[in-house]
PASEPA-36287 format. One record per residue (C-alpha): residue in one letter; chain; x, y, z; residue number from 1. Coordinates in Angstrom, 2 decimals, m for minus. Layout:
PASEPA-36287
residu	chaine	c1	c2	c3	num
a	A	X	Y	Z	NUM
...
end
This chain:
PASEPA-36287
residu	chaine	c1	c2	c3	num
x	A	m11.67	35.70	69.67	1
x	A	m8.48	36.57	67.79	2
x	A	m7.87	40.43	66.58	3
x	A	m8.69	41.57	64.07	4
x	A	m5.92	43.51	61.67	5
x	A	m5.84	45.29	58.70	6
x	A	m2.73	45.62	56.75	7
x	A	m2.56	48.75	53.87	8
x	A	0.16	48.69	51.33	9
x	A	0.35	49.74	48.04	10
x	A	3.69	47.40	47.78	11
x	A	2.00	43.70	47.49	12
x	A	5.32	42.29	48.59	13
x	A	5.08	44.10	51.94	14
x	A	1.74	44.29	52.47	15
x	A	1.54	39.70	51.81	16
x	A	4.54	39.17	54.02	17
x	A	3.19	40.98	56.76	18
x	A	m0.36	39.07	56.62	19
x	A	1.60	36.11	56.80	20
x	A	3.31	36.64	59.95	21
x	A	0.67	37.99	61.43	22
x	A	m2.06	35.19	60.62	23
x	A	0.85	32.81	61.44	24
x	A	0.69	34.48	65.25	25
x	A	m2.89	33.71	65.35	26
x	A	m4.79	37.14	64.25	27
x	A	m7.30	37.97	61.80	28
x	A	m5.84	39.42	58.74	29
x	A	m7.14	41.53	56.30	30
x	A	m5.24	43.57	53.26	31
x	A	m5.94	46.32	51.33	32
x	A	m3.45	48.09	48.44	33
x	A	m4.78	51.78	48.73	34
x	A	m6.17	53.99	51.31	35
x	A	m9.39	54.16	49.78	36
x	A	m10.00	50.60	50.10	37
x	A	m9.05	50.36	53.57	38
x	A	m11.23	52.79	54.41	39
x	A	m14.46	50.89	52.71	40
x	A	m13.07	47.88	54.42	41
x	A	m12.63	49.66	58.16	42
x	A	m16.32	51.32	57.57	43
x	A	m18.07	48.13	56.94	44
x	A	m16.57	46.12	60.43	45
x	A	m13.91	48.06	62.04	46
x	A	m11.17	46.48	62.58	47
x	A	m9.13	46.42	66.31	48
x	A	m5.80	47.25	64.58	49
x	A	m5.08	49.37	61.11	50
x	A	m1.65	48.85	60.31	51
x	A	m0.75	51.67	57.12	52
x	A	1.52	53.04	54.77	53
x	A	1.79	56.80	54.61	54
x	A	2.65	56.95	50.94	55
x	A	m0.11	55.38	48.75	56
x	A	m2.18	55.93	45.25	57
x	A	m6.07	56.97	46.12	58
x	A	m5.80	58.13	49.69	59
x	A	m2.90	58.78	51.62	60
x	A	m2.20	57.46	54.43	61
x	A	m2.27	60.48	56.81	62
x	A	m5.96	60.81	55.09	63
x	A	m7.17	57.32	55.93	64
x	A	m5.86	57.97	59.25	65
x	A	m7.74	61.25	59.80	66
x	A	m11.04	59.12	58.79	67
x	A	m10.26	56.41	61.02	68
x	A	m9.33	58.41	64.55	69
x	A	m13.02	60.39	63.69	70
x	A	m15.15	57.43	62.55	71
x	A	m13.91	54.60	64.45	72
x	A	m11.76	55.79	67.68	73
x	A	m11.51	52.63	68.83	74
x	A	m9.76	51.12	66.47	75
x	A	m5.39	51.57	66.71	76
x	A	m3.57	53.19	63.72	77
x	A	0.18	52.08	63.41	78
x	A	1.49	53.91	60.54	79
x	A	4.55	52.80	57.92	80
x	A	7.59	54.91	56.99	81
x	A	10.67	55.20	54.96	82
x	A	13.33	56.92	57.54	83
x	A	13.33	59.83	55.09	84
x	A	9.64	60.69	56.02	85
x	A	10.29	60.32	59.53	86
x	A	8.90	63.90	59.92	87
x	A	5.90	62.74	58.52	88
x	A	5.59	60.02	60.80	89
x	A	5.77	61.93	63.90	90
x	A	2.85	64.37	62.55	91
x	A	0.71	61.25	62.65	92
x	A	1.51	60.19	66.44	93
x	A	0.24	64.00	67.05	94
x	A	m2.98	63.18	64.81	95
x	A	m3.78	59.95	66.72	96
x	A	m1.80	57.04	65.41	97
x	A	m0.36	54.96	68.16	98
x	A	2.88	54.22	66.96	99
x	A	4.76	54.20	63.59	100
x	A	7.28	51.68	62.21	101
x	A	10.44	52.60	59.63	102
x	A	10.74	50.60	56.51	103
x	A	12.42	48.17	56.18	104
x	A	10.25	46.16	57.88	105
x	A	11.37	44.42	61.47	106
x	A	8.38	41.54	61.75	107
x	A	9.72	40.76	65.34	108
x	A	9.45	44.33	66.48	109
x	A	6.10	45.04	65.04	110
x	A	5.08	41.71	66.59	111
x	A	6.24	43.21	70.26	112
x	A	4.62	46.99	69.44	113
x	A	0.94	44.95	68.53	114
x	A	1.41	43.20	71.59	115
x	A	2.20	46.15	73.67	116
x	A	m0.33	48.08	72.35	117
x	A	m3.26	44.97	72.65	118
x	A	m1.99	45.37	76.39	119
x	A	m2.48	48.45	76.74	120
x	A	m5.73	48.65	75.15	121
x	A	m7.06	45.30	77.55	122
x	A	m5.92	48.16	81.18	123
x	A	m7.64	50.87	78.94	124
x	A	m10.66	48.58	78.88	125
x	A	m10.33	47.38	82.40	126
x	A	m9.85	50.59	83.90	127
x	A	m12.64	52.17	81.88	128
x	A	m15.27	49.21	83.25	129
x	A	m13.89	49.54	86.70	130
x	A	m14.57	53.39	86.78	131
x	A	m18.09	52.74	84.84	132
x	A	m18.93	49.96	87.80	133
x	A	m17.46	52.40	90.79	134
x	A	m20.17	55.36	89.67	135
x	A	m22.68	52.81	89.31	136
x	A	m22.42	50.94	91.96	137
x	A	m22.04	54.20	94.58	138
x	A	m24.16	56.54	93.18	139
x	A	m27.05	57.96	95.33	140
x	A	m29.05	55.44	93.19	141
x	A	m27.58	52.84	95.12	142
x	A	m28.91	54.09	98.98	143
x	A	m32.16	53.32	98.85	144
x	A	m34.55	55.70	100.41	145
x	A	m37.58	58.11	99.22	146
x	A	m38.64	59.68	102.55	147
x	A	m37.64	63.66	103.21	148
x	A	m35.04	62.63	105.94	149
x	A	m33.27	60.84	103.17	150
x	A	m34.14	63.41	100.62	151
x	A	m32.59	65.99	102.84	152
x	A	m29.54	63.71	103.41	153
x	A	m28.80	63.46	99.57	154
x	A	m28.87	66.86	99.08	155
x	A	m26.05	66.89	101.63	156
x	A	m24.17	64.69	100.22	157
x	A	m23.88	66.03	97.02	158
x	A	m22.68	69.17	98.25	159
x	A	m19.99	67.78	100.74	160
x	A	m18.79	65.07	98.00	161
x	A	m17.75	68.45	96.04	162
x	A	m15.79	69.83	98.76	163
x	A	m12.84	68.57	100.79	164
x	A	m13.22	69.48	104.44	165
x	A	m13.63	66.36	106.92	166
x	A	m17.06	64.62	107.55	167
x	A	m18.58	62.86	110.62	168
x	A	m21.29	60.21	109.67	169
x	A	m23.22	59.66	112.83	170
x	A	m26.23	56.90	113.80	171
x	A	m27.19	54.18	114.55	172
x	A	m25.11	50.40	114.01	173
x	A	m26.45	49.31	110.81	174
x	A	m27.90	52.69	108.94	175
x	A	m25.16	52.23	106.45	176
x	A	m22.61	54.58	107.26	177
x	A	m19.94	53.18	105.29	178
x	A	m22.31	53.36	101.92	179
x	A	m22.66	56.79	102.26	180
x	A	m19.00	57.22	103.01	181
x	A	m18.33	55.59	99.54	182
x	A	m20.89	57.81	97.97	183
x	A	m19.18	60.95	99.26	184
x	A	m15.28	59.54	97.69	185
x	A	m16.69	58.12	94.26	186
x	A	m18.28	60.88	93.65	187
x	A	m15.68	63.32	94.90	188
x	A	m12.82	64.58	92.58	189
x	A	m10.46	61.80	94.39	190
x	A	m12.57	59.41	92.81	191
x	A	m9.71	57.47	90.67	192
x	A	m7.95	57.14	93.92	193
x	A	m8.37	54.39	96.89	194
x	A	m11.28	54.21	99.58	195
x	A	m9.05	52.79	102.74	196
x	A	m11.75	52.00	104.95	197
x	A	m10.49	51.36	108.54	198
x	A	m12.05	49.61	111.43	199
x	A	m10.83	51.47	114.55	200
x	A	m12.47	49.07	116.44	201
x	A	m10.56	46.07	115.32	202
x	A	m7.33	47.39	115.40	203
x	A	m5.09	46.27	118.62	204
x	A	m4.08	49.31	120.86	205
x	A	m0.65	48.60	120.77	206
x	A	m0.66	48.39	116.89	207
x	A	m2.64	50.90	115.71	208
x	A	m0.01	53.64	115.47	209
x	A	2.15	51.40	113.39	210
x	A	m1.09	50.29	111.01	211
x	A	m2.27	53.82	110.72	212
x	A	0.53	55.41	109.84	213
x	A	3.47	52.98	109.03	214
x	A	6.84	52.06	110.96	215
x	A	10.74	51.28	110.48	216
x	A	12.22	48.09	110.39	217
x	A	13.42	47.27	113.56	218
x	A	11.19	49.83	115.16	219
x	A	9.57	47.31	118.16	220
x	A	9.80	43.97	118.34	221
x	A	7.75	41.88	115.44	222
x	A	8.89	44.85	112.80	223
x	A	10.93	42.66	110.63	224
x	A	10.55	45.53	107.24	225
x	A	9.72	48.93	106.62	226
x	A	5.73	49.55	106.76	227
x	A	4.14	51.90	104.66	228
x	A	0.92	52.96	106.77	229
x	A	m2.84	52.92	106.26	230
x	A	m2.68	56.59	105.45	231
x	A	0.12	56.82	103.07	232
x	A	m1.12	53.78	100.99	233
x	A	m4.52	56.18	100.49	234
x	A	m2.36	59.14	99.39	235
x	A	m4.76	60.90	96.73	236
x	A	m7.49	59.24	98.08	237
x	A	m9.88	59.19	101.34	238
x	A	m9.59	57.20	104.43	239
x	A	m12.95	56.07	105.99	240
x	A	m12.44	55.92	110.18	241
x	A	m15.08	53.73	111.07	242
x	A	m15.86	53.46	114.89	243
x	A	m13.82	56.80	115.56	244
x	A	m14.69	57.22	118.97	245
x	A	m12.36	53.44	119.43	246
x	A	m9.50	55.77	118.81	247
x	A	m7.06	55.29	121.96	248
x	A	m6.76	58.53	123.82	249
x	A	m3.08	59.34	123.91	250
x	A	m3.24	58.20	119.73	251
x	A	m6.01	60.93	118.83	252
x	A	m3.27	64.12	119.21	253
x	A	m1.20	62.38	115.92	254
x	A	m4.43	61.79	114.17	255
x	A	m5.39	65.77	115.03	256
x	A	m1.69	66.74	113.64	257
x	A	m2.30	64.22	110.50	258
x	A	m5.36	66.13	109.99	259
x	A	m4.09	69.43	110.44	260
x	A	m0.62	69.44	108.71	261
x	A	m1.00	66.80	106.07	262
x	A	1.79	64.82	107.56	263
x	A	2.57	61.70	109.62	264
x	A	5.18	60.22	111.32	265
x	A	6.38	56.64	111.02	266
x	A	6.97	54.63	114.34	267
x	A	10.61	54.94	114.18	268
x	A	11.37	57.56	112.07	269
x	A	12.07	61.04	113.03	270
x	A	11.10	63.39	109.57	271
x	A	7.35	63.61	108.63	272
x	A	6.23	61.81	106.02	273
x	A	3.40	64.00	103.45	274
x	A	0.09	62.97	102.87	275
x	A	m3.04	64.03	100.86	276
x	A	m6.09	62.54	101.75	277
x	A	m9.22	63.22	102.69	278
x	A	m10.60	62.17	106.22	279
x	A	m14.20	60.68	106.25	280
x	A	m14.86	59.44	110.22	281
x	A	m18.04	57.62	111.60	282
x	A	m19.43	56.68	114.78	283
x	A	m22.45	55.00	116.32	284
x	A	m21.71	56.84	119.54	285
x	A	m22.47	60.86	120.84	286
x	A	m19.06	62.50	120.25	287
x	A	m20.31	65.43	122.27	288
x	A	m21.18	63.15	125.41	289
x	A	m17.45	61.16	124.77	290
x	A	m15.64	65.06	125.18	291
x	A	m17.38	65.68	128.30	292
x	A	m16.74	62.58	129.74	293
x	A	m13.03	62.60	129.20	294
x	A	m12.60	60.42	126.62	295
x	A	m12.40	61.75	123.30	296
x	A	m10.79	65.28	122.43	297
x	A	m12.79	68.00	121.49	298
x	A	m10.10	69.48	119.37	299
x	A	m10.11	66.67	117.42	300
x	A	m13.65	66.48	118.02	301
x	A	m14.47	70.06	115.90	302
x	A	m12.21	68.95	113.19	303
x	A	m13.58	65.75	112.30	304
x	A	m17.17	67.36	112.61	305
x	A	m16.93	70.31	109.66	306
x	A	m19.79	68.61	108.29	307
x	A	m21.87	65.97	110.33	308
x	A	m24.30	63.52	108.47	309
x	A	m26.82	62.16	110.52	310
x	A	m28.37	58.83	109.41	311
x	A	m32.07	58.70	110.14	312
x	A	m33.02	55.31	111.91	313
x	A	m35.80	53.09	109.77	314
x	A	m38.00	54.27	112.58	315
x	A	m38.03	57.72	111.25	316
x	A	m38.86	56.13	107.85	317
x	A	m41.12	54.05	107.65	318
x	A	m42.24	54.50	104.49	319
x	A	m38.84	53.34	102.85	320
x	A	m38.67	50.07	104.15	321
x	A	m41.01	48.56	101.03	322
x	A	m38.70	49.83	99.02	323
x	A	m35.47	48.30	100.87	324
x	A	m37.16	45.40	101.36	325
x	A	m38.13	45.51	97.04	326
x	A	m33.93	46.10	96.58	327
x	A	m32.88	43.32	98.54	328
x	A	m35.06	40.93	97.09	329
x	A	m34.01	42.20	93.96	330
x	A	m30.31	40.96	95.08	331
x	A	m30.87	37.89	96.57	332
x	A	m33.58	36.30	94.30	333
x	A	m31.06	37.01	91.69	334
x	A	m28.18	35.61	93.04	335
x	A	m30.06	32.33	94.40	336
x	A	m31.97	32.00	90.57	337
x	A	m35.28	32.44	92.48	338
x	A	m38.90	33.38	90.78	339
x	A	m40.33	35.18	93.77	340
x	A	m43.03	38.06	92.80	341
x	A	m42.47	39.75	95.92	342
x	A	m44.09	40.08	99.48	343
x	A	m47.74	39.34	100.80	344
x	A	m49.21	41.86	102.39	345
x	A	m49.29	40.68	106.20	346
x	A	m45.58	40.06	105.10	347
x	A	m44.57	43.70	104.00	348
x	A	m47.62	45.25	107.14	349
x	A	m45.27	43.19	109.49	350
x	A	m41.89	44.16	108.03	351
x	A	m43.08	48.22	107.45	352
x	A	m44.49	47.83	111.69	353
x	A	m41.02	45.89	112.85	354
x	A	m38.63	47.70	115.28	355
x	A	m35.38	47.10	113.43	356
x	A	m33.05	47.91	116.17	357
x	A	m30.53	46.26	113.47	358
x	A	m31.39	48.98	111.14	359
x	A	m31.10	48.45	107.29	360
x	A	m28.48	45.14	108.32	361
x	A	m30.93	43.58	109.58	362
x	A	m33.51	44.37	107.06	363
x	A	m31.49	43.00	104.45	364
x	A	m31.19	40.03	106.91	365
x	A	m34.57	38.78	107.20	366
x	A	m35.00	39.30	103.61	367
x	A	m31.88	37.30	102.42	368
x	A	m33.22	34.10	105.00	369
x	A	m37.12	34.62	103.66	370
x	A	m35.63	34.69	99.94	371
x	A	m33.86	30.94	101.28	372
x	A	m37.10	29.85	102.91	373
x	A	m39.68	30.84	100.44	374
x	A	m41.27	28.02	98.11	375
x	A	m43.86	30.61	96.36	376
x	A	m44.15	33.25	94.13	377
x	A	m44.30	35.61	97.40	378
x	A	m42.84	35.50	100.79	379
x	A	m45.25	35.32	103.05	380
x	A	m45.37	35.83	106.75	381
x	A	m44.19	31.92	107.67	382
x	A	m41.11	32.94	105.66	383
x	A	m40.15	35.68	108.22	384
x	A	m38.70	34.73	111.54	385
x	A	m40.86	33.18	114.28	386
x	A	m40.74	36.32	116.11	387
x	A	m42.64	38.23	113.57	388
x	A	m45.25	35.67	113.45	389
x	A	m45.71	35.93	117.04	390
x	A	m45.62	39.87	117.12	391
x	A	m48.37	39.73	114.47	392
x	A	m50.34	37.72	116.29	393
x	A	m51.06	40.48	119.11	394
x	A	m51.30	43.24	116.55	395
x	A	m50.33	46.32	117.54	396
x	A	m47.09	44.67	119.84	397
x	A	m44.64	45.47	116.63	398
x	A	m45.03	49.02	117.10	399
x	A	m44.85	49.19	121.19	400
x	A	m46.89	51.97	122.58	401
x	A	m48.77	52.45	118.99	402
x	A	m47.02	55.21	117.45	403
x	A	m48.52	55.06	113.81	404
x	A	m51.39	56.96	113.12	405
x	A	m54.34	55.47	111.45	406
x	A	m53.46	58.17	108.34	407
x	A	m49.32	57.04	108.10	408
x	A	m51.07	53.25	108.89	409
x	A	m53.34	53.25	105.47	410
x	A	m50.41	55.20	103.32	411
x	A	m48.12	52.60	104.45	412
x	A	m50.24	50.18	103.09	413
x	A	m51.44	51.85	100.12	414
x	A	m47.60	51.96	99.27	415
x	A	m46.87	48.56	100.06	416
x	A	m50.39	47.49	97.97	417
x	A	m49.13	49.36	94.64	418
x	A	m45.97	48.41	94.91	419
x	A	m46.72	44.49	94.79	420
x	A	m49.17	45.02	91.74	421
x	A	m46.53	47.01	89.98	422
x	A	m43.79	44.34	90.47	423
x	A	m46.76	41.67	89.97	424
x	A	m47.33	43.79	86.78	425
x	A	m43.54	44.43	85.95	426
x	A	m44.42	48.15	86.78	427
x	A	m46.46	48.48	83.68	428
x	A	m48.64	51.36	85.08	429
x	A	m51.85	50.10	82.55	430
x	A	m52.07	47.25	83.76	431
x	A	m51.37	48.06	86.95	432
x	A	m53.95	51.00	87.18	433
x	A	m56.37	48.34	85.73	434
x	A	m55.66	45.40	88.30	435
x	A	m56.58	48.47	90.82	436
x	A	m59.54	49.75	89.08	437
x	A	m58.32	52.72	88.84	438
x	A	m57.77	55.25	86.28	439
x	A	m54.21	55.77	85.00	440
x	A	m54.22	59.22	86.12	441
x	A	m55.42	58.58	89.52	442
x	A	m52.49	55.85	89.59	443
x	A	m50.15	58.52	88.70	444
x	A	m51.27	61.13	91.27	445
x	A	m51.62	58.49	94.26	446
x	A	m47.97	57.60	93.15	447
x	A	m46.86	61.18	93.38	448
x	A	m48.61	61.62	96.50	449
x	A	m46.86	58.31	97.62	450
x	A	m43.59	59.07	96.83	451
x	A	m43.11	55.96	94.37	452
x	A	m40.72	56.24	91.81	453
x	A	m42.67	56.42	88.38	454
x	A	m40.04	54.73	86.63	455
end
C-alpha cells in the first residue's frame, strides 16, 4: 500500500504543485491550507508523512507540529521554510520534525529526503520487530519447565543474565544448553549485540586458532585474505563455547589470556587485537574429572566456572515432561496444519515413565514423528515408536528398577489427566472442572497443588 502524505500550505500554488509530484510518484496525497485543518485531517487517520509550512493563518506550523509529535509519534513531520526563518526551522528538528526544506521549493530533493526518511523508518520498523521477536522468543517463557529444579534454575538465570562474569552450563547432551545460553545474552544488557555460538567440537585442530580468533593474509598456507575471528566479529556481544572441554590443550592458554585481558592475537600478527565480549561455555562432560586427568586446565577451568548452571536431566523431572510434550505439539501441529487435541493417556503414562537418555531432543523427537503419524484427534500409543509399545507392554520395564512411587505415579497422572481436559476444553477451567466433576475451586487448588499454570 502506497504512503500516505499530507501536504499543509497556506500558498495553494505550493501546496497543488507539490500534491502533484508526489501523487505522480505513486503516494497518497492529501492537502490542507491551514494548520488547523491539518490537524482535524491527521486526527481522524494519521497520516505516515506531514509535510508543513511554518508560517500559516489558524495554527502555525510549529503548533501543528507540537500536536502531531504528542498525538501521533509515528507519523514524520518535514517542515517548510523561507531561508530567512532558518532559525526557526532548526527549533523544529529539536521539537521532533525530521527534516526541514527551504523555499523555494526543490521537488527532486524533497523526493530523495521522503525516500530517505521511508527508509529509514522500514530499519526502524525492522529493527524494532527483530528486538520484539528476540525477547519473545528467549525469554524464560520459552524453556519449558514447572518443577523446583527448573524453578531454582530460573532464578539463576535471571541473576547471572544481569551480571557479566563467565558461565559454565553443564549436563547432559540434549538438556538444552544452548537455550539457556540465549536466555542469559537476550536478556543481558548486550542484548542488541550478536550471540556467536561456536561448536568446539566441529572445528578442525589445526584451524581453530585462526577461526577463533582471526589471521593475516598469507599467515599459513590456504590464508588467501585477512580474517577477522569468531571473537572479534561478537565484539559487544557474547560468544557461546559449546563442547568446551573439545578445546585442544596447547589452544586453551590463548583462550585463558582472551578471557583475562580482553585481547587476542591474530595468527600472524604480532599486536593484540581488543575485544569485549562476554564468554558463555558449555559442556556435557565433568570439567573437574578432565583437570585431573590432564586434559583440560584448571586455570582456565576456575575462570570459565564463576557461575556453573547445572541442567537437571528429565529424570529428575518428571513432572515437566506433559508439559514439553504439550509445547512441542503446539509447534509441530502448527507447522504441519494438524487438528490433534493432544495425547491419550497410555500415550502421555508412557512418555512421563520413558528413560530419555536423549533428554528434551529427543522428546521433541518422538513428538514431531507421532504429530507425522497421527490420523486422530490424539496421539495415541501406536503413534509412538515401536519401542514404547513394547516397553508398555511389560509395565513397569520403562522405569528399570521401579523408581516412581505409587504417590509421584498418581500425581503424574492426575497432571497428565487435567491437562488433556483443559486442552480438550481450550483450558476453560468451567468446563473443565465440570467434565471432571469437580468443583471449580477444587480444580483450582488441585492445579496449585499440581503445579499447572492457571493461565
Amino acid at each position: 500500500m502506497a504512503e500516505r502524505i499530507l501536504v499543509v500550505d497556506d500558498e495553494k500554488i505550493i501546496r497543488e504543485s507539490l500534491s502533484f509530484v508526489l501523487k505522480k510518484e505513486g503516494y497518497q496525497v492529501e492537502e490542507a491550507a491551514n494548520g488547523k485543518e491539518a490537524l482535524a485531517t491527521q486526527e481522524s487517520r494519521p497520516f505516515d508523512i506531514v509535510i508543513s509550512d511554518i508560517e500559516m493563518p489558524e495554527m502555525r506550523g510549529m503548533e501543528l507540529l507540537e500536536h502531531i509529535t504528542k498525538r501521533t509519534p509515528q507519523t514524520f513531520v518535514i517542515m517548510i521554510t523561507a531561508f530567512a526563518s532558518i532559525e526557526t526551522a532548526v527549533a523544529a528538528l529539536r521539537k521532533g520534525a525530521y527534516d526541514y526544506v527551504l523555499k523555494p521549493l526543490d521537488f527532486d530533493d524533497i523526493l530523495h529526503r521522503i525516500k530517505r526518511l521511508l527508509d529509514h523508518r522500514a530499519l526502524s520498523l525492522e529493527n524494532s520487530l527483530l528486538r520484539q521477536e528476540i525477547n519473545r522468543t528467549y525469554d524464560f517463557d520459552q524453556i519449558i519447565g514447572q518443577s523446583q529444579s527448573m524453578k531454582n534454575i530460573f532464578q539463576i538465570i535471571r541473576r547471572v543474565a544481569a551480571s557479566e562474569g563467565t558461565v559454565l552450563i553443564t549436563g547432559k547432551s540434549g538438556t538444552g544448553k544452548e537455550l539457556v545460553a540465549r536466555a542469559i545474552h537476550y536478556n543481558s544488557k548486550r542484548k542488541l549485540k550478536r550471540f556467536m555460538p561456536i561448536n568446539c567440537g566441529a572445528i578442525v585442530e589445526t584451524l581453530f586458532e585462526s577461526e577463533l580468533f582471526g589471521h593475516k593474509k598469507g599467515s599459513f598456507t590456504g590464508a588467501a585474505s585477512d580474517k577477522e575471528g569468531l571473537f572479534k566479529a561478537a565484539d559487544g556481544g557474547s560468544v557461546f563455547l559449546d563442547e568446551v572441554s573439545e578445546i585442544p590443550l596447547h589452544l586453551q592458554v590463548k583462550l585463558l589470556r582472551a578471557i583475562e585481558q580482553k585481547e587476542v592475537i591474530p595468527v600472524g600478527y604480532t599486536d593484540p587485537v581488543s575485544i569485549d565480549l562476554r564468554i558463555i561455555a558449555a559442556t556435557n562432560r565433568d570439567l573437574r574429572v578432565e583437570v585431573e586427568n590432564g586434559k583440560f586446565r584448571e586455570d582456565l577451568f576456575y575462570r570459565l566456572n564463576v557461575v556453573e548452571v547445572d541442567l537437571p536431566s528429565l529424570t529428575e523431572r518428571k513432572e515437566d515432561v506433559p508439559l514439553l510434550c504439550q509445547h512441542f505439539l503446539e509447534i509441530y501441529r502448527k507447522s504441519m496444519g494438524r487438528l490433534i487435541q493432544g495425547f491419550t493417556n497410555e500415550a502421555m503414562n508412557a512418555m512421563i515413565q520413558y528413560q530419555w537418555k536423549g533428554e528434551v531432543r529427543e522428546l521433541q523427537n518422538v513428538v514431531e514423528r507421532a504429530v507425522i503419524f497421527c490420523d486422530k484427534e490424539y496421539i495415541g500409543l501406536e503413534h509412538l515408536p515401536e519401542y514404547f509399545r513394547q516397553v508398555s507392554a511389560h509395565g513397569s520395564a520403562i522405569v528399570p528398577g521401579g523408581q516412581q512411587t505409587l504417590r509421584d505415579a498418581v500425581k503424574a497422572f492426575e497432571r497428565t489427566h487435567i491437562e488433556q481436559v483443559l486442552v480438550q476444553h481450550e483450558r476453560n477451567k468451567e468446563a473443565t472442572a465440570q467434565a471432571l466433576g469437580v468443583s471449580l475451586s477444587s480444580l483450582y487448588r488441585k492445579m496449585e497443588e499440581l503445579e499447572i499454570p492457571t493461565r
